[in-house]
Backbone of each chain as nested JSON, in Angstrom:
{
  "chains": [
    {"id": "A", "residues": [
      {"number": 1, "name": "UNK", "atoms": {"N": [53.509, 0.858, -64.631], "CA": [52.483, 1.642, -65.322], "C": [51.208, 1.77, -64.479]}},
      {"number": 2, "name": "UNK", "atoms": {"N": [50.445, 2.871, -64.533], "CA": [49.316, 3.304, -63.855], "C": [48.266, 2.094, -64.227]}},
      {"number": 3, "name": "UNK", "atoms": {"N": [47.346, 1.408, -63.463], "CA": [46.685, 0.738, -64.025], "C": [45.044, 1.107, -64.113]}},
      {"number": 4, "name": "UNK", "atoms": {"N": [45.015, 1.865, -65.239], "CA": [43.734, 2.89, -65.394], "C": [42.678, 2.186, -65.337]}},
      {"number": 5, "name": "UNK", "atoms": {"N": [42.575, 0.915, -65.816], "CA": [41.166, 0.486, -65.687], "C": [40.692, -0.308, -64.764]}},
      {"number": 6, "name": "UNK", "atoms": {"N": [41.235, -0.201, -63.525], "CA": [41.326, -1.102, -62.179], "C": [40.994, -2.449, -62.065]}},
      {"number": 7, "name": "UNK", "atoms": {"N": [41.975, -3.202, -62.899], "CA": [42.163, -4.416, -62.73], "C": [42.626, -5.356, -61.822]}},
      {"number": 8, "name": "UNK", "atoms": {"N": [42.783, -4.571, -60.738], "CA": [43.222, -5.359, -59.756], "C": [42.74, -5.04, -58.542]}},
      {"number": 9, "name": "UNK", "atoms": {"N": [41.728, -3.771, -58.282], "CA": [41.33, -3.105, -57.518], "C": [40.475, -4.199, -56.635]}},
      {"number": 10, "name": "UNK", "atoms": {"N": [39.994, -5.364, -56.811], "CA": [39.327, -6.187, -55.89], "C": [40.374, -6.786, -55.229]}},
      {"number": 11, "name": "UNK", "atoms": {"N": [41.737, -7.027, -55.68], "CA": [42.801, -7.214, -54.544], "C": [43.313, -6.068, -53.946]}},
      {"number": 12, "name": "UNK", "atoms": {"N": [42.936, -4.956, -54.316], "CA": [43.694, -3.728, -53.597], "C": [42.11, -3.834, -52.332]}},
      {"number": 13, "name": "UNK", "atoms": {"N": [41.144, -3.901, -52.722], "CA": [40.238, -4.148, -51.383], "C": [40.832, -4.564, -50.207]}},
      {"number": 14, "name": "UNK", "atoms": {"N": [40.895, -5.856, -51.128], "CA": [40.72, -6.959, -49.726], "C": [41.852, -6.649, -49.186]}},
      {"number": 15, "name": "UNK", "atoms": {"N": [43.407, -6.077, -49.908], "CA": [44.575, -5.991, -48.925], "C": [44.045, -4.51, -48.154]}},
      {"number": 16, "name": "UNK", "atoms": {"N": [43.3, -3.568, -48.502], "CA": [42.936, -2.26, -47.434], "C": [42.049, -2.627, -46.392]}},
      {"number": 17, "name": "UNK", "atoms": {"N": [41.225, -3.445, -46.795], "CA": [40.119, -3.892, -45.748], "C": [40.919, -5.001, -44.626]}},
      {"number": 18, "name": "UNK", "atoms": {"N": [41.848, -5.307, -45.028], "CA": [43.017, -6.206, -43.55], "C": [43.687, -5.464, -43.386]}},
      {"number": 19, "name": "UNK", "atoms": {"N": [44.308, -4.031, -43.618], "CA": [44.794, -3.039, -42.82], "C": [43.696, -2.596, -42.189]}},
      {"number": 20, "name": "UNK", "atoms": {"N": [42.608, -2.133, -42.264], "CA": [41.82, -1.622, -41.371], "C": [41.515, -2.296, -40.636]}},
      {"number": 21, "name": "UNK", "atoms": {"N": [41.095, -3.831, -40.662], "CA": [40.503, -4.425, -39.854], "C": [41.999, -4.861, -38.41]}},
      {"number": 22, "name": "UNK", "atoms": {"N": [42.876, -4.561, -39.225], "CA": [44.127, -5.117, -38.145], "C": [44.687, -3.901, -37.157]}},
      {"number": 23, "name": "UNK", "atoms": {"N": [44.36, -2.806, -38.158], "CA": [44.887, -1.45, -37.389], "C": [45.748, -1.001, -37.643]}},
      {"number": 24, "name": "UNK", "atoms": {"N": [45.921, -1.204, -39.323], "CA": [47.065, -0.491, -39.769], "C": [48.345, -1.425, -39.588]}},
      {"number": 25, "name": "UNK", "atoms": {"N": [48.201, -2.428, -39.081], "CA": [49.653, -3.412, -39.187], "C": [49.964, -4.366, -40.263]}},
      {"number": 26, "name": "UNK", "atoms": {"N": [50.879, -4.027, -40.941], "CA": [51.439, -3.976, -42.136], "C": [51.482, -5.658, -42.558]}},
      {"number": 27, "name": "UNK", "atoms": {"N": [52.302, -6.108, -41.283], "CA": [52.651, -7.324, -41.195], "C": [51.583, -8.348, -41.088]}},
      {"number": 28, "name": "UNK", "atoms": {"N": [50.621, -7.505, -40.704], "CA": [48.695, -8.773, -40.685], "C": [48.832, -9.105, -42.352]}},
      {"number": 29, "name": "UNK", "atoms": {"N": [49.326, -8.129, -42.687], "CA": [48.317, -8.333, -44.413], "C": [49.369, -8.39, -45.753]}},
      {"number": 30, "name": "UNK", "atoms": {"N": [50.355, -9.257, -45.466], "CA": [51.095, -8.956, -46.579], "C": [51.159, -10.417, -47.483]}},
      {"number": 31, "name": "UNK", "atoms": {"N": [50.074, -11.193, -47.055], "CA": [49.112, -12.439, -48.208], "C": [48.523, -11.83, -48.868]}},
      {"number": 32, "name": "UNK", "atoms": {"N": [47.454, -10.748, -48.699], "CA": [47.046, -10.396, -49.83], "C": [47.697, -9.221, -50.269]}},
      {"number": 33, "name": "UNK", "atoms": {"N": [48.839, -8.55, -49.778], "CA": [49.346, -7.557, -50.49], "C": [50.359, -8.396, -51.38]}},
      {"number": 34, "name": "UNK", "atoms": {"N": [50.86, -9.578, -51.51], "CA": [51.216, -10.49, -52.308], "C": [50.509, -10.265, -53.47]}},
      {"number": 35, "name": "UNK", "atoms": {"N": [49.241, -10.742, -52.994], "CA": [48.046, -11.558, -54.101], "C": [47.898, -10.309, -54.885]}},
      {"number": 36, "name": "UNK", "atoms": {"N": [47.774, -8.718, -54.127], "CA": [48.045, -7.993, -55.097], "C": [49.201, -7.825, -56.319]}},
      {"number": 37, "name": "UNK", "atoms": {"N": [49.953, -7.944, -55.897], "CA": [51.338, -7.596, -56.514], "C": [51.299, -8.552, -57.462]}},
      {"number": 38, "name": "UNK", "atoms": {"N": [51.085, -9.988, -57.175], "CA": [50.625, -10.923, -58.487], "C": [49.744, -10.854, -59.669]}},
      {"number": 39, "name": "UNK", "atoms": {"N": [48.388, -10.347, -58.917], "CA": [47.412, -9.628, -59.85], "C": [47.83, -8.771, -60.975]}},
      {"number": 40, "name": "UNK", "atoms": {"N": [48.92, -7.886, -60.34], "CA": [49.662, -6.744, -61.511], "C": [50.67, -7.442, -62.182]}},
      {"number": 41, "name": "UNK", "atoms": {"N": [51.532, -8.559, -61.362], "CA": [52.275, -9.263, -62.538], "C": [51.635, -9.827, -63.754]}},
      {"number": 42, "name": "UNK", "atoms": {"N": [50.235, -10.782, -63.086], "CA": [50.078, -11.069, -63.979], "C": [49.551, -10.854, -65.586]}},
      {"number": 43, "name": "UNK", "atoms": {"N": [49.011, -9.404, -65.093], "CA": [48.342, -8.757, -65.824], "C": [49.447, -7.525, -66.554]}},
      {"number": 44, "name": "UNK", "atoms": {"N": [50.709, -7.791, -66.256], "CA": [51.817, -6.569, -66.797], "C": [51.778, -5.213, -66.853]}},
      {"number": 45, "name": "UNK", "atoms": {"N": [50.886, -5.085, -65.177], "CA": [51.41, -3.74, -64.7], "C": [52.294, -3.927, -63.936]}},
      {"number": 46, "name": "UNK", "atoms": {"N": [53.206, -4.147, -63.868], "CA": [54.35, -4.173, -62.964], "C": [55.334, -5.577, -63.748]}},
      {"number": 47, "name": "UNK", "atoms": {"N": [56.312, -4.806, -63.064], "CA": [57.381, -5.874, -63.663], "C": [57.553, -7.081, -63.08]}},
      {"number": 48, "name": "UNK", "atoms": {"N": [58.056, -8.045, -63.557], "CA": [57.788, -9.559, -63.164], "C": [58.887, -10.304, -62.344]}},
      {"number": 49, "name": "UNK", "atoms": {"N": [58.875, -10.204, -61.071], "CA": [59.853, -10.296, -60.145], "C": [59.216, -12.022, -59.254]}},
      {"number": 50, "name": "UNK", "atoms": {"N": [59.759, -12.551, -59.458], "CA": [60.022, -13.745, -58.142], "C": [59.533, -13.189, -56.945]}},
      {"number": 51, "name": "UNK", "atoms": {"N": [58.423, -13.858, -56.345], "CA": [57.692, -13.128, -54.86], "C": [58.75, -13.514, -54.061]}},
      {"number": 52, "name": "UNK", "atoms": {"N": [59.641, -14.328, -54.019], "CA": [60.743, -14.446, -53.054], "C": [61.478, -13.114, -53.096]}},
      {"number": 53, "name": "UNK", "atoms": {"N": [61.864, -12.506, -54.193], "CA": [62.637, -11.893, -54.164], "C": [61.986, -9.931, -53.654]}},
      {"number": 54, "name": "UNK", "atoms": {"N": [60.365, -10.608, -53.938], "CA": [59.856, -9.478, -53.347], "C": [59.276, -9.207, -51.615]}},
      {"number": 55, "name": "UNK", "atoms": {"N": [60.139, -10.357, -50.473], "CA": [60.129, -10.163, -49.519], "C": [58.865, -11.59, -48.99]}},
      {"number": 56, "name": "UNK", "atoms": {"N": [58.425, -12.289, -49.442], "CA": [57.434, -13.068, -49.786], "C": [57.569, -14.325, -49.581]}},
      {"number": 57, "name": "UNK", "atoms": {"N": [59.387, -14.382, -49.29], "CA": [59.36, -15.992, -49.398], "C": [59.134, -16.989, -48.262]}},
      {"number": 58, "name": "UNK", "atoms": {"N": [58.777, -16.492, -47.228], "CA": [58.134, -17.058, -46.049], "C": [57.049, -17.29, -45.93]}},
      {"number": 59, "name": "UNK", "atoms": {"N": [56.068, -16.342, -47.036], "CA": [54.685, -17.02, -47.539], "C": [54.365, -18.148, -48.669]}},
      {"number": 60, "name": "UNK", "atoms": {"N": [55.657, -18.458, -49.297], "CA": [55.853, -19.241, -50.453], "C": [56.077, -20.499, -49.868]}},
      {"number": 61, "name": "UNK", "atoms": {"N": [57.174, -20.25, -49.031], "CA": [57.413, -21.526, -48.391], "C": [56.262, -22.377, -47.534]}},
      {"number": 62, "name": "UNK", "atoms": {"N": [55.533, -21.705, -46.945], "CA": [54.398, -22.102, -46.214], "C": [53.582, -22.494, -47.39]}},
      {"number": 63, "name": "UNK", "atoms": {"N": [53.026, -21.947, -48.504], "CA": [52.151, -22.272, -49.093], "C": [52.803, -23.641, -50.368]}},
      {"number": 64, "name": "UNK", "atoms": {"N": [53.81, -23.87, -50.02], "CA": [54.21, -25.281, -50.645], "C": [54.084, -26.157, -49.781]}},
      {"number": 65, "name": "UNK", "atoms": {"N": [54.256, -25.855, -48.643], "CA": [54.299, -27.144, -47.555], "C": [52.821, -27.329, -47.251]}},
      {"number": 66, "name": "UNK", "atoms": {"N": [52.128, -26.253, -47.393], "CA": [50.5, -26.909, -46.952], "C": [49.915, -27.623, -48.063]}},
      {"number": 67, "name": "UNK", "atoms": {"N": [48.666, -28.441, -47.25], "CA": [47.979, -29.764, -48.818], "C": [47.983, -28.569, -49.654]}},
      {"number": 68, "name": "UNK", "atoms": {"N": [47.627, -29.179, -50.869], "CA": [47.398, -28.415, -52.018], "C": [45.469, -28.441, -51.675]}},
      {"number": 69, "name": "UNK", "atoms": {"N": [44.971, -27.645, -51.963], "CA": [43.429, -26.856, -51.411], "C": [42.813, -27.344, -52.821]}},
      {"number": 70, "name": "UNK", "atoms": {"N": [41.384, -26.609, -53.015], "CA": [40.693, -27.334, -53.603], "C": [41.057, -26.703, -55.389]}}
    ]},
    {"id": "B", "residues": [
      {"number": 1, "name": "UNK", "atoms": {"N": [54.534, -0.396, -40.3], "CA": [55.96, -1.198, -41.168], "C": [56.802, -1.745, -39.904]}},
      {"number": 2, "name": "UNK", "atoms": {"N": [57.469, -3.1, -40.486], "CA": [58.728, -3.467, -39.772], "C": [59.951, -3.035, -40.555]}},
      {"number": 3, "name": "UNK", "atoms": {"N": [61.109, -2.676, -39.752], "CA": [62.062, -2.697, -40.712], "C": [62.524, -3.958, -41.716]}},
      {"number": 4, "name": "UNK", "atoms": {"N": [63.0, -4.33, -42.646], "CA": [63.264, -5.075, -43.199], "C": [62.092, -5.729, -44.179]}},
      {"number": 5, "name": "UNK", "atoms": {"N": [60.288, -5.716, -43.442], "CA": [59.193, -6.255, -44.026], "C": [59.02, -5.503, -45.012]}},
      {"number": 6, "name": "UNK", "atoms": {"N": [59.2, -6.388, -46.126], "CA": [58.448, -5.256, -47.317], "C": [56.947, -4.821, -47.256]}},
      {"number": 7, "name": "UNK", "atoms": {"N": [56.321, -3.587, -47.501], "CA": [55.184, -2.918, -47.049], "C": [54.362, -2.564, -48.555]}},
      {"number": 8, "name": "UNK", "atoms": {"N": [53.221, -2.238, -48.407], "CA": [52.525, -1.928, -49.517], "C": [52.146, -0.737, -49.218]}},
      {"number": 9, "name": "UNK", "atoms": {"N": [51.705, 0.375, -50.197], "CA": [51.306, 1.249, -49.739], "C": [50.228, 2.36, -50.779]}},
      {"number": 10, "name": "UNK", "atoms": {"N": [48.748, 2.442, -50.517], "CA": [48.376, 3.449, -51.55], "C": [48.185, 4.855, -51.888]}},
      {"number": 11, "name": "UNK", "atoms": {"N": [48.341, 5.378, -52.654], "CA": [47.886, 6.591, -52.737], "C": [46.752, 6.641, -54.121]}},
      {"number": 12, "name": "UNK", "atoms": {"N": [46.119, 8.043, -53.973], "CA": [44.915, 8.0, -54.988], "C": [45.448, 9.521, -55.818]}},
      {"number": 13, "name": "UNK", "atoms": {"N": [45.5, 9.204, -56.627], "CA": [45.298, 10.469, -58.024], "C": [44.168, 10.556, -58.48]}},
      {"number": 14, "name": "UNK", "atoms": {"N": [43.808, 12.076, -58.866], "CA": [42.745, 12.493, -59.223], "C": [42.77, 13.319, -60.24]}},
      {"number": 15, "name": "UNK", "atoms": {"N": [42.248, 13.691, -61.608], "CA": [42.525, 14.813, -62.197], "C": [41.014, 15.455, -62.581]}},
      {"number": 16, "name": "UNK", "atoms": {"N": [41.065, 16.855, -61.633], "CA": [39.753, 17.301, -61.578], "C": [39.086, 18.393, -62.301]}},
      {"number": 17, "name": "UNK", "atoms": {"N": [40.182, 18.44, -63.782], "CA": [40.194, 18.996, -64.442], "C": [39.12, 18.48, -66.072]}},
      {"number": 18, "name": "UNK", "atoms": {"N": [38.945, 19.285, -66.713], "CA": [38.325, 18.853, -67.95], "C": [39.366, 18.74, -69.175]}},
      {"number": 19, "name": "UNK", "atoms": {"N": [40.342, 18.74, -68.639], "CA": [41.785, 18.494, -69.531], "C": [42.351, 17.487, -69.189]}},
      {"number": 20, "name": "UNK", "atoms": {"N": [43.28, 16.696, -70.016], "CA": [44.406, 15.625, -69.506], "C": [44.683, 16.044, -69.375]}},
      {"number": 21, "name": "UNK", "atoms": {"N": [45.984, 15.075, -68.492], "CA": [46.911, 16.487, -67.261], "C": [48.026, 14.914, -67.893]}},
      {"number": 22, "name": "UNK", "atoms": {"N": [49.3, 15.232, -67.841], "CA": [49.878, 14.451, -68.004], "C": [51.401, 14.981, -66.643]}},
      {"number": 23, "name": "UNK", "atoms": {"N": [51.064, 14.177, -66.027], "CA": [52.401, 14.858, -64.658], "C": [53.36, 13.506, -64.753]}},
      {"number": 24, "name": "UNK", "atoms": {"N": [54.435, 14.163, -63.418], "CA": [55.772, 13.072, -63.161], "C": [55.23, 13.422, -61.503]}},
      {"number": 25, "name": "UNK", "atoms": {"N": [55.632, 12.463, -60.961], "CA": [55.937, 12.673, -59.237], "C": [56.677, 12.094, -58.826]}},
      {"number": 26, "name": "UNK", "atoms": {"N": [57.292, 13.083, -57.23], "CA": [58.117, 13.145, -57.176], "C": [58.299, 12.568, -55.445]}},
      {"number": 27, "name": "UNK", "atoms": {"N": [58.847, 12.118, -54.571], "CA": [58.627, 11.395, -53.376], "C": [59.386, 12.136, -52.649]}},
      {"number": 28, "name": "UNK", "atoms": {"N": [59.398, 12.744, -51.016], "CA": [59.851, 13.108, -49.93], "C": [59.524, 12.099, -49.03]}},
      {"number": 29, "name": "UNK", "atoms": {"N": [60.568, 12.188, -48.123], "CA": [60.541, 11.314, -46.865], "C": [60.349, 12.492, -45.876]}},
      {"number": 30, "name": "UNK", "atoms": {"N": [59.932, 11.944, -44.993], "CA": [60.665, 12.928, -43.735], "C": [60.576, 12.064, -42.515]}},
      {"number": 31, "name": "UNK", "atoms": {"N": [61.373, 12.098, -41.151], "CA": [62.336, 13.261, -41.437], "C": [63.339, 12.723, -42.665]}},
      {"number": 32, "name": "UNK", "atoms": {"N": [64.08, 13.925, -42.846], "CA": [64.897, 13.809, -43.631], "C": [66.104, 13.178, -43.409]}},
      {"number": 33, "name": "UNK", "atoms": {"N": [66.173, 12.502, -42.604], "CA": [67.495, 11.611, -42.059], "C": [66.947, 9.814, -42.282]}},
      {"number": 34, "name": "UNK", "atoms": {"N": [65.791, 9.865, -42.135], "CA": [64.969, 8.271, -42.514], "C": [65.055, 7.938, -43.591]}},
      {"number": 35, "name": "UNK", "atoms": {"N": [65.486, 9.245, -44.846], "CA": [64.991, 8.908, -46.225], "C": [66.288, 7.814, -46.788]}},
      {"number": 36, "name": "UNK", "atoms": {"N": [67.785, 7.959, -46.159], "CA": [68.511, 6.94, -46.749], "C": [67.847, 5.91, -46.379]}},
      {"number": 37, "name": "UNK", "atoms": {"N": [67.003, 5.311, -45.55], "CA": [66.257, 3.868, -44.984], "C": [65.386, 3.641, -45.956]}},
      {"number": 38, "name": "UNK", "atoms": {"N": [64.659, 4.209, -46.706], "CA": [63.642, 4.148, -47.251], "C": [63.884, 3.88, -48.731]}},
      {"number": 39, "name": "UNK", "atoms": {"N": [63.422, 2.266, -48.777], "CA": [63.683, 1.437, -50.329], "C": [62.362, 1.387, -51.166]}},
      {"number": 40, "name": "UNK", "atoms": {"N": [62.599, 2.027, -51.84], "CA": [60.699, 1.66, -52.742], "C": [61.925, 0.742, -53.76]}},
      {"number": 41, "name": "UNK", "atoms": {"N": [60.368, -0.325, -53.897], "CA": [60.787, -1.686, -54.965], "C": [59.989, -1.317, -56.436]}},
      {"number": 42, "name": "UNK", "atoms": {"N": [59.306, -0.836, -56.219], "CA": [58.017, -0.66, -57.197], "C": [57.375, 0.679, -56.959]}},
      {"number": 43, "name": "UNK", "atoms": {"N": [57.171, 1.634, -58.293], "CA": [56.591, 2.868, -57.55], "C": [56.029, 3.336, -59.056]}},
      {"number": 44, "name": "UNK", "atoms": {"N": [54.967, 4.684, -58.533], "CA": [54.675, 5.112, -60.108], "C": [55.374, 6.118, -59.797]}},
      {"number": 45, "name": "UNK", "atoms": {"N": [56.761, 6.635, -59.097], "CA": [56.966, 8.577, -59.814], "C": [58.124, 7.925, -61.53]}},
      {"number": 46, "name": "UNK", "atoms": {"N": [58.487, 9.48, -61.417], "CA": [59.221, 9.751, -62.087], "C": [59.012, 9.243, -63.802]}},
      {"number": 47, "name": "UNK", "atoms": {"N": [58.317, 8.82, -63.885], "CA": [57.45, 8.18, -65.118], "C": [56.419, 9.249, -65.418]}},
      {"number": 48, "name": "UNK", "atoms": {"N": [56.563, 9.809, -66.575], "CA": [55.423, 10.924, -66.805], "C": [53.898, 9.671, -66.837]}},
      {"number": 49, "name": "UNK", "atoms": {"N": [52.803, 10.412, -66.466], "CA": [51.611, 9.415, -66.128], "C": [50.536, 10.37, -66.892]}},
      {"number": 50, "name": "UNK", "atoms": {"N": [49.925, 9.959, -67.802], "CA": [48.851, 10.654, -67.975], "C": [47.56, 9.909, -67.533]}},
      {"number": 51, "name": "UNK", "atoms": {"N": [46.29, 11.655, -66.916], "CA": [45.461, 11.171, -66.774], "C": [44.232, 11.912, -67.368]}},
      {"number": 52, "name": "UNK", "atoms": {"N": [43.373, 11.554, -67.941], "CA": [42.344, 11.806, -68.692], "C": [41.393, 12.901, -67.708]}},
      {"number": 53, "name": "UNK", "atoms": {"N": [40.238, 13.474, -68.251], "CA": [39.663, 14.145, -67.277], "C": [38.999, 13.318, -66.402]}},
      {"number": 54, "name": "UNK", "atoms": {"N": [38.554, 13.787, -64.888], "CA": [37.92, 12.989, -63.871], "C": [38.375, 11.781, -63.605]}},
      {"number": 55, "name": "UNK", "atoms": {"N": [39.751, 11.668, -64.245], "CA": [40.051, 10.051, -64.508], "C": [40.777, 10.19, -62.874]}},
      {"number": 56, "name": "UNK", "atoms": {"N": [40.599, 8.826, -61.81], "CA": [40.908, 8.752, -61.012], "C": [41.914, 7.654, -60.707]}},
      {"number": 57, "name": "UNK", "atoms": {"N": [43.129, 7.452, -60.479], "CA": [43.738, 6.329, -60.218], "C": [43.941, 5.812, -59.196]}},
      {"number": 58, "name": "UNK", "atoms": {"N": [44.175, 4.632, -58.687], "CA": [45.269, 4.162, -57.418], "C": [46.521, 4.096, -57.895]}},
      {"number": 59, "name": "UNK", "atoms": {"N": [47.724, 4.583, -56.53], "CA": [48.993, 4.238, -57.248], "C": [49.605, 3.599, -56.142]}},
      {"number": 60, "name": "UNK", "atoms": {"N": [49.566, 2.483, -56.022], "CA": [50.726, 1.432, -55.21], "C": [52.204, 2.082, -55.279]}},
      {"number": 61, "name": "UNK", "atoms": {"N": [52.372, 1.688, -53.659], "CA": [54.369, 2.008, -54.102], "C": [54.39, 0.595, -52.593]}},
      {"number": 62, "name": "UNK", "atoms": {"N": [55.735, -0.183, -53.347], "CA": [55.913, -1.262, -52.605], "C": [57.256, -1.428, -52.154]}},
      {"number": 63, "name": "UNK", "atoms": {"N": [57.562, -0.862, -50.77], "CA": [58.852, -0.226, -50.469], "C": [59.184, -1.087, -49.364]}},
      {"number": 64, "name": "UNK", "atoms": {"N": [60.317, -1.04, -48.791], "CA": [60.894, -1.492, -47.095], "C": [61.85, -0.427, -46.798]}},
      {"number": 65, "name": "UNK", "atoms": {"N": [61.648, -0.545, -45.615], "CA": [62.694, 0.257, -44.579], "C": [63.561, -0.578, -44.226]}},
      {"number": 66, "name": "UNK", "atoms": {"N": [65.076, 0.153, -44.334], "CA": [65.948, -1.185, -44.477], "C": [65.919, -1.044, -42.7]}},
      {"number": 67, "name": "UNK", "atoms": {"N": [66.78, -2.291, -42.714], "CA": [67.175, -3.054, -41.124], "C": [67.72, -2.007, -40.612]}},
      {"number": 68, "name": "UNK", "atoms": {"N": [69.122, -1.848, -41.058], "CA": [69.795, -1.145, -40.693], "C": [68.897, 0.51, -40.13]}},
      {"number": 69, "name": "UNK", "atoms": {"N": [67.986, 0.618, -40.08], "CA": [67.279, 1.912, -39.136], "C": [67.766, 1.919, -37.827]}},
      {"number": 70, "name": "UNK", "atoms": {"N": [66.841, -0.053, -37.427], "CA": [66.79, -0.065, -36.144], "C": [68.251, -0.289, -35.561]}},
      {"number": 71, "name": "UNK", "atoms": {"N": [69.371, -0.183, -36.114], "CA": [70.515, 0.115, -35.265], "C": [71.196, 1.378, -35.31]}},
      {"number": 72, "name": "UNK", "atoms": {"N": [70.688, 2.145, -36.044], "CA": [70.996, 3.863, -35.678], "C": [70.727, 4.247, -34.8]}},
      {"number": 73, "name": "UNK", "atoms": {"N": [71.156, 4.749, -34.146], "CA": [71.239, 5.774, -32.582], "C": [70.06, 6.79, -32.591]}},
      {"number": 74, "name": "UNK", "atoms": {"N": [70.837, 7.572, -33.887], "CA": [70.044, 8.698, -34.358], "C": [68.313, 8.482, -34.808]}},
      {"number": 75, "name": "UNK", "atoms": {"N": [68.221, 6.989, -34.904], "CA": [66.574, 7.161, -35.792], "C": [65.943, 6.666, -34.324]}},
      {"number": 76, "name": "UNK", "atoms": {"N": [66.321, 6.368, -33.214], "CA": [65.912, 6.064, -32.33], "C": [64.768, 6.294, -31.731]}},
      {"number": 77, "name": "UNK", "atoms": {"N": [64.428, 7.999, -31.776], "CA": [62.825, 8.51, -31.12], "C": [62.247, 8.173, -32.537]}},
      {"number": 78, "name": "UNK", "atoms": {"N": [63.04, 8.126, -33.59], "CA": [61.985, 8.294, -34.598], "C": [61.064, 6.975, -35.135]}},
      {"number": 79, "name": "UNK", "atoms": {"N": [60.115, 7.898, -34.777], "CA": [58.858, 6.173, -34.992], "C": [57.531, 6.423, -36.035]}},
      {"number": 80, "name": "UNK", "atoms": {"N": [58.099, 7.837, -36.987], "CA": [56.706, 8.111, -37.653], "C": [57.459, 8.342, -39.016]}},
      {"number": 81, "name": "UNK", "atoms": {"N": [57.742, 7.849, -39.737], "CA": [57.933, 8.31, -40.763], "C": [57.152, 8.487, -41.956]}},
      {"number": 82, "name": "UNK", "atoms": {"N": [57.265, 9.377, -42.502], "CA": [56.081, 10.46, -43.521], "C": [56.861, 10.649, -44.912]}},
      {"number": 83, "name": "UNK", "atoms": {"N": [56.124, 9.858, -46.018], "CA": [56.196, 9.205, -47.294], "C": [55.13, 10.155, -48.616]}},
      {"number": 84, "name": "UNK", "atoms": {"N": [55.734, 11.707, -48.953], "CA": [54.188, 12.489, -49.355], "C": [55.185, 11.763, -50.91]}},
      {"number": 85, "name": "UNK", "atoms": {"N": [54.12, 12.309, -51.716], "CA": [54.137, 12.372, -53.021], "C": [53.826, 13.8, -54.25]}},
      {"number": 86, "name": "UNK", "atoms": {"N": [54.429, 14.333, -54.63], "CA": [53.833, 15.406, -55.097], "C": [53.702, 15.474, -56.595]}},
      {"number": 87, "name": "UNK", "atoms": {"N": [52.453, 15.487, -57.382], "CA": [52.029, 15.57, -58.739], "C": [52.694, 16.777, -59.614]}},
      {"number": 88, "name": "UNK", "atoms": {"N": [53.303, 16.656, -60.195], "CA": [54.276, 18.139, -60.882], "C": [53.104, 18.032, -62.306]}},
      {"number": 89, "name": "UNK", "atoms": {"N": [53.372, 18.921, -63.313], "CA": [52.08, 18.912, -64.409], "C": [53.43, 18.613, -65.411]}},
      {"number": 90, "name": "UNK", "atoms": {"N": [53.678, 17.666, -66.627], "CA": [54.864, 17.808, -67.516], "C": [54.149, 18.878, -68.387]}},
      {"number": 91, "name": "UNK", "atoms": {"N": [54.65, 19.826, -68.849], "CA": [54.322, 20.417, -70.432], "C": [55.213, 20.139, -71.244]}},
      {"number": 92, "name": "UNK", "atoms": {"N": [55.055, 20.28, -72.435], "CA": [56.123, 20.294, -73.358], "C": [56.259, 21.467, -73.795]}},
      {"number": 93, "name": "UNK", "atoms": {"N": [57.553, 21.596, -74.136], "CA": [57.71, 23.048, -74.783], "C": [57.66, 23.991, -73.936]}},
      {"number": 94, "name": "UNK", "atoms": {"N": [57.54, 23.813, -72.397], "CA": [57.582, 25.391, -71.71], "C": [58.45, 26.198, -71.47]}},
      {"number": 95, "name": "UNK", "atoms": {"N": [57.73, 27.324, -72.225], "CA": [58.861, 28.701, -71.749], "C": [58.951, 29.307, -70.354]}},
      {"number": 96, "name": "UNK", "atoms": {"N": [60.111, 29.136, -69.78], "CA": [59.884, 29.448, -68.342], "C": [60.774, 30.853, -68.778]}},
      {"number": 97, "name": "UNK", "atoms": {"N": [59.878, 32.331, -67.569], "CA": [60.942, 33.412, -67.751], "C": [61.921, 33.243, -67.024]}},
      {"number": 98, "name": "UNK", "atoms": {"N": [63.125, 33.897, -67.479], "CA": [64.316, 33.666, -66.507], "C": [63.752, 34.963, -65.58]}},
      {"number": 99, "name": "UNK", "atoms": {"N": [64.622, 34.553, -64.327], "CA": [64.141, 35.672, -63.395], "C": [64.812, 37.157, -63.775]}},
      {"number": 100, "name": "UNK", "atoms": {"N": [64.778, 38.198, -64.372], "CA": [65.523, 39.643, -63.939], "C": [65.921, 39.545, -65.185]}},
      {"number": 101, "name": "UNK", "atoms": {"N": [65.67, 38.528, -66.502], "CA": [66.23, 39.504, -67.707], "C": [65.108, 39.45, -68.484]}},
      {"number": 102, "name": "UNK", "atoms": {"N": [65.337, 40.367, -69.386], "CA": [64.214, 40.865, -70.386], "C": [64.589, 41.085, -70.999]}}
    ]}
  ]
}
């Protein structure tokens, strides 16, 4: 579903502002094009898929193995 | 994009009208030989979408290009591939004329 009242648009930033800043390489920025895609899960614009299963799981895996942050 | 990396991608809708516009859209690849490669996971067409007047959206589509590209022969020079989107208007109820009868 369209998400009309841009609820997630401060993660759609930050994932456009690391394509620009990288030069358009897809592969710099697909942590926060994650963090987007979560944003809409969580909020049920988008359907609710396992980030593994959405190409992600090499960022999952890393982010279990590092300390847990603050 | 890499092949196989799943990619994000935006586009912006606009309706610059003083009417809701309620459309479907519809996706082209080109060339037209890339488009079997081309997996959207997540997308807004084909879903009628309404949008209010001046109402402006983002629309994410979260696709990969499968692997299998980079071992085609044929997609070989090809290194640009072009992803448009086109806004159709739904009406209900339209009478379309047929062409040549009356």
């Amino acid at each position: 579903p369209l998400s009309l009242a841009g609820e997630c648009s401060a993660f759609k930033e930050r994932f456009m502002e690391c394509l620009r800043d990288s030069g358009y390489e897809s592969g710099a920025c697909r942590q926060r094009a994650m963090a987007y895609l979560e944003c809409r899960m969580e909020r049920q614009l988008m359907a609710n898929e396992p980030l593994e299963k959405l190409g992600f799981k090499d960022l999952i895996d890393e982010k279990s193995e590092a300390k847990p942050e603050k | 994009v890499v092949p196989g990396e799943t990619a994000l991608a935006f586009y912006k809708a606009k309706n610059p009208t003083d009417k809701p516009i309620i459309g479907i859209s519809t996706y082209n690849v080109i060339p037209f030989e890339a488009g079997q490669y081309f997996n959207k996971i997540q997308c807004f067409c084909f879903e009628e979408q309404r949008l209010n007047p001046q109402e402006e959206v983002d629309m994410p589509v979260f696709f990969y290009i499968d692997p299998e590209f980079a071992e085609d022969p044929k997609m070989a020079k090809v290194d640009l591939i072009t992803l448009s989107y086109t806004f159709f208007e739904a009406k209900e109820g339209q009478n379309l004329p047929l062409p040549g009868y009356q």
